[in-house]
PDB file with one MODEL, atoms N, CA, C and O in Angstrom:
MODEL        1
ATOM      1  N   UNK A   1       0.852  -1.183   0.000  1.00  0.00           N
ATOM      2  CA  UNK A   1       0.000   0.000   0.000  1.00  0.00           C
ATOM      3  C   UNK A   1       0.894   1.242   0.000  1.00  0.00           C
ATOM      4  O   UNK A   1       1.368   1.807   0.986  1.00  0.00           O
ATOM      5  N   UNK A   2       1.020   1.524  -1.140  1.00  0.00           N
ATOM      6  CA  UNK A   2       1.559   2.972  -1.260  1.00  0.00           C
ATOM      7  C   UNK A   2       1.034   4.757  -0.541  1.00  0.00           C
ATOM      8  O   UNK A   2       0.055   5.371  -0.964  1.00  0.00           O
ATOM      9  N   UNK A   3       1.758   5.156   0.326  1.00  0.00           N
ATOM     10  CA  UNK A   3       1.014   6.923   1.016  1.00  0.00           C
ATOM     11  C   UNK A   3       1.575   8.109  -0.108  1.00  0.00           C
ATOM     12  O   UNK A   3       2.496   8.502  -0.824  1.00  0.00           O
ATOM     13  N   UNK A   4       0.414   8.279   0.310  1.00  0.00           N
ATOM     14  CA  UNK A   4       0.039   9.528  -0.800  1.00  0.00           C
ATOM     15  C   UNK A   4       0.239  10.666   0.164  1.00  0.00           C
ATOM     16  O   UNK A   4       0.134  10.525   1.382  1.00  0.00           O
ATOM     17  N   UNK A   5       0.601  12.066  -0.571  1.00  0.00           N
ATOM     18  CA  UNK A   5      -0.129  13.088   0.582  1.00  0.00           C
ATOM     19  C   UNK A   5      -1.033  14.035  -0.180  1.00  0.00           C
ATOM     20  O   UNK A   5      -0.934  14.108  -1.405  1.00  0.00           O
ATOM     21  N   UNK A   6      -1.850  14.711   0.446  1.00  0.00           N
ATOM     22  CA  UNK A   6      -2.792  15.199   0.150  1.00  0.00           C
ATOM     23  C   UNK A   6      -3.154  16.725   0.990  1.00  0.00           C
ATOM     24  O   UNK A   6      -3.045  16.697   2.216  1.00  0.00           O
ATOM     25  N   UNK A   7      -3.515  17.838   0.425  1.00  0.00           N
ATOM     26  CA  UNK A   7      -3.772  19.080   1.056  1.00  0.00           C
ATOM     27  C   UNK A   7      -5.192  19.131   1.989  1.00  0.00           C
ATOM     28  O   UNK A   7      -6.241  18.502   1.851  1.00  0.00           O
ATOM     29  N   UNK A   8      -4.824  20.049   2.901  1.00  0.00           N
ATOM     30  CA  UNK A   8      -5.579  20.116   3.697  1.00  0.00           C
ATOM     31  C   UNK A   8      -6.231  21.584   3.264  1.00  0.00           C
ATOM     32  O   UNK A   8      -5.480  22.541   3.073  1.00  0.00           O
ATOM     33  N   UNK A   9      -7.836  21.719   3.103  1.00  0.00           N
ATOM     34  CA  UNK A   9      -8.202  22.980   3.146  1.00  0.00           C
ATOM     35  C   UNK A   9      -8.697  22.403   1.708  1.00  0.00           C
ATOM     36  O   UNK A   9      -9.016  21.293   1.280  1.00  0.00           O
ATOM     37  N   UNK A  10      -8.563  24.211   0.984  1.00  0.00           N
ATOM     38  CA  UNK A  10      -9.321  24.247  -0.078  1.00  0.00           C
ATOM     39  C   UNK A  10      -9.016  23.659  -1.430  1.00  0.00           C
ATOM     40  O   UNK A  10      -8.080  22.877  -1.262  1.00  0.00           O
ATOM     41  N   UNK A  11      -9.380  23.679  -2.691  1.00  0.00           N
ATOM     42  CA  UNK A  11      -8.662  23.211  -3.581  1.00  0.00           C
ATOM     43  C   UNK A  11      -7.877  21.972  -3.446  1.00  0.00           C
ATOM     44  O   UNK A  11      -6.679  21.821  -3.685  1.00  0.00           O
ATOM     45  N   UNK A  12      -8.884  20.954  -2.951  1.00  0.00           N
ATOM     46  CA  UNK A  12      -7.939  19.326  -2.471  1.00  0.00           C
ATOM     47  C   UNK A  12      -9.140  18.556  -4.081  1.00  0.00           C
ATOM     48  O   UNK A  12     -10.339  18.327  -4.237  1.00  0.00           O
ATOM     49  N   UNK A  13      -8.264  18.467  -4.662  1.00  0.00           N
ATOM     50  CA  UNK A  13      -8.933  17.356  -6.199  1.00  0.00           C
ATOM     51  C   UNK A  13      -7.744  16.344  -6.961  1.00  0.00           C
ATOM     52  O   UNK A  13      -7.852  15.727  -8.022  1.00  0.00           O
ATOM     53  N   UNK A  14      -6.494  16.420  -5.943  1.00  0.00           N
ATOM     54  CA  UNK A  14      -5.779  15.108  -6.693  1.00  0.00           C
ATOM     55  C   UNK A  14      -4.622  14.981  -4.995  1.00  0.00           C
ATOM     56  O   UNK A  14      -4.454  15.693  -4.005  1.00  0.00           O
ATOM     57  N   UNK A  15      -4.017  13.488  -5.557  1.00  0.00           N
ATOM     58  CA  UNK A  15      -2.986  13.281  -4.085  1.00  0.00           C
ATOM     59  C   UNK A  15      -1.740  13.310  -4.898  1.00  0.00           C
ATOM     60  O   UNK A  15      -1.672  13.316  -6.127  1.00  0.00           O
ATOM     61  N   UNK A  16      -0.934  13.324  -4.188  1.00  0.00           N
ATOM     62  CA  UNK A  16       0.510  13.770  -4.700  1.00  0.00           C
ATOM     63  C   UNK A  16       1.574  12.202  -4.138  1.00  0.00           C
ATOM     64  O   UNK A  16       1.777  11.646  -3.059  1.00  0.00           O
ATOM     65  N   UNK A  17       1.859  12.063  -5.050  1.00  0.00           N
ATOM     66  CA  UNK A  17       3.373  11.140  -4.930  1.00  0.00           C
ATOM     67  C   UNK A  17       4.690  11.801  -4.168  1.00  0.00           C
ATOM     68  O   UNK A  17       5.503  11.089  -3.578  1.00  0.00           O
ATOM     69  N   UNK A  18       4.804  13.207  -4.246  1.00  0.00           N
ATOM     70  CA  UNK A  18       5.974  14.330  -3.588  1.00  0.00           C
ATOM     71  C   UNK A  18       5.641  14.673  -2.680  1.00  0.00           C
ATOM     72  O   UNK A  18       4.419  14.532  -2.716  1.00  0.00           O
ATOM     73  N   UNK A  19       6.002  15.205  -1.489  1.00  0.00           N
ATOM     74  CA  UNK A  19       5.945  15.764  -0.569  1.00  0.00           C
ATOM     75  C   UNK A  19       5.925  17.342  -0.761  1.00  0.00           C
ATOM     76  O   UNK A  19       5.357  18.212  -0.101  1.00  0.00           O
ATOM     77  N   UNK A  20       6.891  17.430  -2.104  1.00  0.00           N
ATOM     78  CA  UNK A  20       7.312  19.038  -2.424  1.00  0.00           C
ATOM     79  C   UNK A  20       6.524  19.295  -3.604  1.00  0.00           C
ATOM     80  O   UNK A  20       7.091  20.086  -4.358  1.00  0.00           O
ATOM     81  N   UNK A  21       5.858  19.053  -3.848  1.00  0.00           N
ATOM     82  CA  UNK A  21       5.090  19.126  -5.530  1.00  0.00           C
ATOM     83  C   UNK A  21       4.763  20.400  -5.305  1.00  0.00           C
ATOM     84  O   UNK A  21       4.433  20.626  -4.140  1.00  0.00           O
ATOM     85  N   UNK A  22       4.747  21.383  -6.101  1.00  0.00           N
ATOM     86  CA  UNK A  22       4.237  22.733  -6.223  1.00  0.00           C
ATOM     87  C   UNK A  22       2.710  23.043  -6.122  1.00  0.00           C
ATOM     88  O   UNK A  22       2.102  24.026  -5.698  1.00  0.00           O
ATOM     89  N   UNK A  23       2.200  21.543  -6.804  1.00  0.00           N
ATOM     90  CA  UNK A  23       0.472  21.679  -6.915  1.00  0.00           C
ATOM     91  C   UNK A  23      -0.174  21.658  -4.961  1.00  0.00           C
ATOM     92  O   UNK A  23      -1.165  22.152  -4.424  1.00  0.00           O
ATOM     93  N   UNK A  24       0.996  20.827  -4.431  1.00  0.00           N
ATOM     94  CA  UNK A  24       0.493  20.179  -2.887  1.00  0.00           C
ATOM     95  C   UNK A  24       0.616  21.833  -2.319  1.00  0.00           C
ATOM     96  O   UNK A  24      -0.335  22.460  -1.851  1.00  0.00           O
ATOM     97  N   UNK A  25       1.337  22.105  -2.402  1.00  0.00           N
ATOM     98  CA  UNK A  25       1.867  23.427  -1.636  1.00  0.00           C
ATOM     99  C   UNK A  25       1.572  24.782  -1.968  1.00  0.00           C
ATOM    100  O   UNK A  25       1.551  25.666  -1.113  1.00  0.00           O
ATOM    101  N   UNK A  26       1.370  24.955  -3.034  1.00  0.00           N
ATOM    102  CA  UNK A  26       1.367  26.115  -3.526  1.00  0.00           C
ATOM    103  C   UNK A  26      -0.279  27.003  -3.250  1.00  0.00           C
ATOM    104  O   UNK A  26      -1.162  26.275  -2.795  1.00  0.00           O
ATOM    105  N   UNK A  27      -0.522  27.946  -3.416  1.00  0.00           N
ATOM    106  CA  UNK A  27      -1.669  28.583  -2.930  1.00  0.00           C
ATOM    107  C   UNK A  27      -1.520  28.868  -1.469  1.00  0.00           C
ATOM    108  O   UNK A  27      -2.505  28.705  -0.749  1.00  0.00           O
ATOM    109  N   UNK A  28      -0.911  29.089  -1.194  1.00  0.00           N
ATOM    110  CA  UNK A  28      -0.242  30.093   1.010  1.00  0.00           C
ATOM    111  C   UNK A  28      -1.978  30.151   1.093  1.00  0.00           C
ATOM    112  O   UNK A  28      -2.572  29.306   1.763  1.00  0.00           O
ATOM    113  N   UNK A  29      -2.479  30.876   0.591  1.00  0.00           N
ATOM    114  CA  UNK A  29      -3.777  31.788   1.033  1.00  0.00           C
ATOM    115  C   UNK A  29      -4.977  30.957   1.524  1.00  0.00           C
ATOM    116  O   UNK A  29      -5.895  31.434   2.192  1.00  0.00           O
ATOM    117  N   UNK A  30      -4.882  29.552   1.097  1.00  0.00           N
ATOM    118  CA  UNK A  30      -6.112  28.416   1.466  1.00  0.00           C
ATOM    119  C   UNK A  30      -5.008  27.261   2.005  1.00  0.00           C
ATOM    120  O   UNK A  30      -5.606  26.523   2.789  1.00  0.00           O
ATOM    121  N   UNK A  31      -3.942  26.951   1.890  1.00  0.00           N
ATOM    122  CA  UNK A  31      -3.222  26.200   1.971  1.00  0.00           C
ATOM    123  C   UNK A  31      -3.371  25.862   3.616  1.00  0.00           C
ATOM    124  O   UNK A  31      -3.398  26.898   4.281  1.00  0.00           O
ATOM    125  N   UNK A  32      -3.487  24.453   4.518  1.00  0.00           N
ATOM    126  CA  UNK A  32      -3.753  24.387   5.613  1.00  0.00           C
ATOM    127  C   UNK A  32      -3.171  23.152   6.040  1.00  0.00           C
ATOM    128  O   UNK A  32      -3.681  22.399   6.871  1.00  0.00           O
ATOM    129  N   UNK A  33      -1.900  22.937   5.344  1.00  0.00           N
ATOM    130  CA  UNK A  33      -0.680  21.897   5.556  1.00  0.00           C
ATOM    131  C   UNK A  33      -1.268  20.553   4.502  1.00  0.00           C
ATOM    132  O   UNK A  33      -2.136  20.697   3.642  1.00  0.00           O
ATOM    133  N   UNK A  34      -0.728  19.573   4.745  1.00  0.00           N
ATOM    134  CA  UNK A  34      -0.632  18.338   4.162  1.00  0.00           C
ATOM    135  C   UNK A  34      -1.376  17.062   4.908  1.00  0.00           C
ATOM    136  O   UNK A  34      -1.964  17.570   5.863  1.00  0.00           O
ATOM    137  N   UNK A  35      -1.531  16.153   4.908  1.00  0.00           N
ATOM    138  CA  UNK A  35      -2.182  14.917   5.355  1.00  0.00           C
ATOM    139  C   UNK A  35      -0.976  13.249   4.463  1.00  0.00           C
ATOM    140  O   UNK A  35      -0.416  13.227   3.366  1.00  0.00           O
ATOM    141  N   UNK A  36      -1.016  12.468   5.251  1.00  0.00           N
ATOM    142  CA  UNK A  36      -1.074  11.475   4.239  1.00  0.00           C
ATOM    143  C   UNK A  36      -2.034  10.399   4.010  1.00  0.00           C
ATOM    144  O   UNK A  36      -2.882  10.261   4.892  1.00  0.00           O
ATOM    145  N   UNK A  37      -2.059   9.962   3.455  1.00  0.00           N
ATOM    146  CA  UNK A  37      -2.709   8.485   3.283  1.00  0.00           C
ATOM    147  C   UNK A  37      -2.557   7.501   2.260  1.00  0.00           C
ATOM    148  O   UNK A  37      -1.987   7.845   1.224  1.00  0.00           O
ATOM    149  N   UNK A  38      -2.982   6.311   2.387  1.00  0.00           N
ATOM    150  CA  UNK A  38      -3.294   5.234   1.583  1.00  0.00           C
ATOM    151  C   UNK A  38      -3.758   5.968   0.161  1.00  0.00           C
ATOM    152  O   UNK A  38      -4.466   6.975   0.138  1.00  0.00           O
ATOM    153  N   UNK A  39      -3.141   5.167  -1.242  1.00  0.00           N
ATOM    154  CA  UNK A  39      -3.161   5.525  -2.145  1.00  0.00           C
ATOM    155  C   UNK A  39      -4.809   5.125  -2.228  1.00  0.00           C
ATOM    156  O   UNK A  39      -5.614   5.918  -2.717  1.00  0.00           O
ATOM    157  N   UNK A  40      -5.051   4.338  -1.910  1.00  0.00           N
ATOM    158  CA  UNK A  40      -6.721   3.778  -2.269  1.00  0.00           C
ATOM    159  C   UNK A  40      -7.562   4.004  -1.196  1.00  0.00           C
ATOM    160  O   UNK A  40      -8.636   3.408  -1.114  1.00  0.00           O
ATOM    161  N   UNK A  41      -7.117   4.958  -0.196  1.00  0.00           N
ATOM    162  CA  UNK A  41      -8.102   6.079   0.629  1.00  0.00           C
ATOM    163  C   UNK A  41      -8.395   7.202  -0.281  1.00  0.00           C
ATOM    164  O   UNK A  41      -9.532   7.659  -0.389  1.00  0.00           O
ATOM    165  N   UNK A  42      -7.290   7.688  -0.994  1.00  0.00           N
ATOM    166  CA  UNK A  42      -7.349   9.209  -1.614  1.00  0.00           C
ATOM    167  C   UNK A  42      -8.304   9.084  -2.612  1.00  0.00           C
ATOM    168  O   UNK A  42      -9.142   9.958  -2.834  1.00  0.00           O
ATOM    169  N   UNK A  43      -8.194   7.703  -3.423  1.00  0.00           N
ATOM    170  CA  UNK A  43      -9.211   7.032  -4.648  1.00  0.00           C
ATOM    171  C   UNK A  43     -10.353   7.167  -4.405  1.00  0.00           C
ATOM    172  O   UNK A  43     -11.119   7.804  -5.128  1.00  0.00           O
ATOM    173  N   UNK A  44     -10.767   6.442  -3.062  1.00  0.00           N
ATOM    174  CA  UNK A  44     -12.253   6.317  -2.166  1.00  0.00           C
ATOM    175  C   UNK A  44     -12.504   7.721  -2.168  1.00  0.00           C
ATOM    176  O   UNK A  44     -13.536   8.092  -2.726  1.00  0.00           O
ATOM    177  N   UNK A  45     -11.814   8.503  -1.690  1.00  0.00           N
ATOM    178  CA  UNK A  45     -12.500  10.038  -1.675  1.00  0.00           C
ATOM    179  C   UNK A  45     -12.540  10.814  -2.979  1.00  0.00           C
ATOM    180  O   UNK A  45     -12.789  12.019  -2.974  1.00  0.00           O
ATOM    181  N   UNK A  46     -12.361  10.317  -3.802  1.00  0.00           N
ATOM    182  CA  UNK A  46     -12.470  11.092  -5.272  1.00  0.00           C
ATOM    183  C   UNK A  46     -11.289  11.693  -5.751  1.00  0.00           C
ATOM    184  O   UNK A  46     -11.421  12.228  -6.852  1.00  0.00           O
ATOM    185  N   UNK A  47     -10.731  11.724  -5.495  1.00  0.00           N
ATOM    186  CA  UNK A  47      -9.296  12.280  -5.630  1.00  0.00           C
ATOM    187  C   UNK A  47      -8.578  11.483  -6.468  1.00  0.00           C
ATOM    188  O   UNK A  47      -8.717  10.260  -6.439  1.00  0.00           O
ATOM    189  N   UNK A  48      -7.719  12.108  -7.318  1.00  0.00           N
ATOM    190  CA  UNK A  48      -7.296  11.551  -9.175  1.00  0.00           C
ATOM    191  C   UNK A  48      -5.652  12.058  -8.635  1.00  0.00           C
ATOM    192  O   UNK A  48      -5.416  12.858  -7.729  1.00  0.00           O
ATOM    193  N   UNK A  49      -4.472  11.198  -9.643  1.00  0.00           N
ATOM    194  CA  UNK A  49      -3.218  11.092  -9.380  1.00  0.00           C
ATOM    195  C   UNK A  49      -2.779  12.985  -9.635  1.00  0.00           C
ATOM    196  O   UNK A  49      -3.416  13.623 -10.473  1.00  0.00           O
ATOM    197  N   UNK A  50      -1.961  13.482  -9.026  1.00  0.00           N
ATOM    198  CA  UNK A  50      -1.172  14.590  -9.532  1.00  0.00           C
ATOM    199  C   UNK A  50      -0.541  13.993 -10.390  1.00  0.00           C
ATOM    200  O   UNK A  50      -0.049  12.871 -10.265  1.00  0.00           O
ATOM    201  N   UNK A  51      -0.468  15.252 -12.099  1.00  0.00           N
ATOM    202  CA  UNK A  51       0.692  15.431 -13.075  1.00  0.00           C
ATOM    203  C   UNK A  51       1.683  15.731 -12.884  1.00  0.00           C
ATOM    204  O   UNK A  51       2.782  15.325 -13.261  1.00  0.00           O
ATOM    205  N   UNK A  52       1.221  16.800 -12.009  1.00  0.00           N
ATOM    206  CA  UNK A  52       3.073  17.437 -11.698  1.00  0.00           C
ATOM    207  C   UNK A  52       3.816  16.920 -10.984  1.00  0.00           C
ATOM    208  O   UNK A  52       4.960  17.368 -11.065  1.00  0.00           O
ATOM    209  N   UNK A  53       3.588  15.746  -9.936  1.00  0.00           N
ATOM    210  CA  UNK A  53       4.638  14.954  -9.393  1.00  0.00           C
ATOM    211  C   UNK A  53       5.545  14.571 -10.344  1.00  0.00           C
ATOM    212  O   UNK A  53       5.352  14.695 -11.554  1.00  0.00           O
ATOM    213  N   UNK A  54       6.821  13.975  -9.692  1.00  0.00           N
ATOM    214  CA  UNK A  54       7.798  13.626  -9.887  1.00  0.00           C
ATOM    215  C   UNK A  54       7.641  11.889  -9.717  1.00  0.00           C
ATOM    216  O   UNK A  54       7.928  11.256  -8.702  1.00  0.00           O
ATOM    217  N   UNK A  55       7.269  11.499 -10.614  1.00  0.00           N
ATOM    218  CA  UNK A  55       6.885   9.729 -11.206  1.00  0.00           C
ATOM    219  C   UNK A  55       8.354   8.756 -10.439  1.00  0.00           C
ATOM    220  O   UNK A  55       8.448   7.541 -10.613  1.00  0.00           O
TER     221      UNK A  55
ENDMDL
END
């Protein structure tokens, strides 16, 4: 079972493979830290792979 992380707050619609991905982090203004989880928790909640990770 692969962990994903995922944003906390607004604008949460994909999980990230990076910790540093620009998409996870970026936006300061809604941004309300990170989470992780199970790749097939993030699935269950609707949430689709980040592009901009680093594969």
């Amino acid at each position: 079972m692969n962990a994903v992380y995922v944003r906390i707050g607004d604008y949460r619609s994909a999980y990230h493979t990076d910790a540093d991905c620009p998409s996870l982090n970026g936006r300061q203004d809604t941004h309300k830290g990170q989470e992780s989880m199970s790749e097939d928790e993030a699935k269950t909640q609707g949430l689709t792979a980040c592009q901009r990770c680093k594969k």
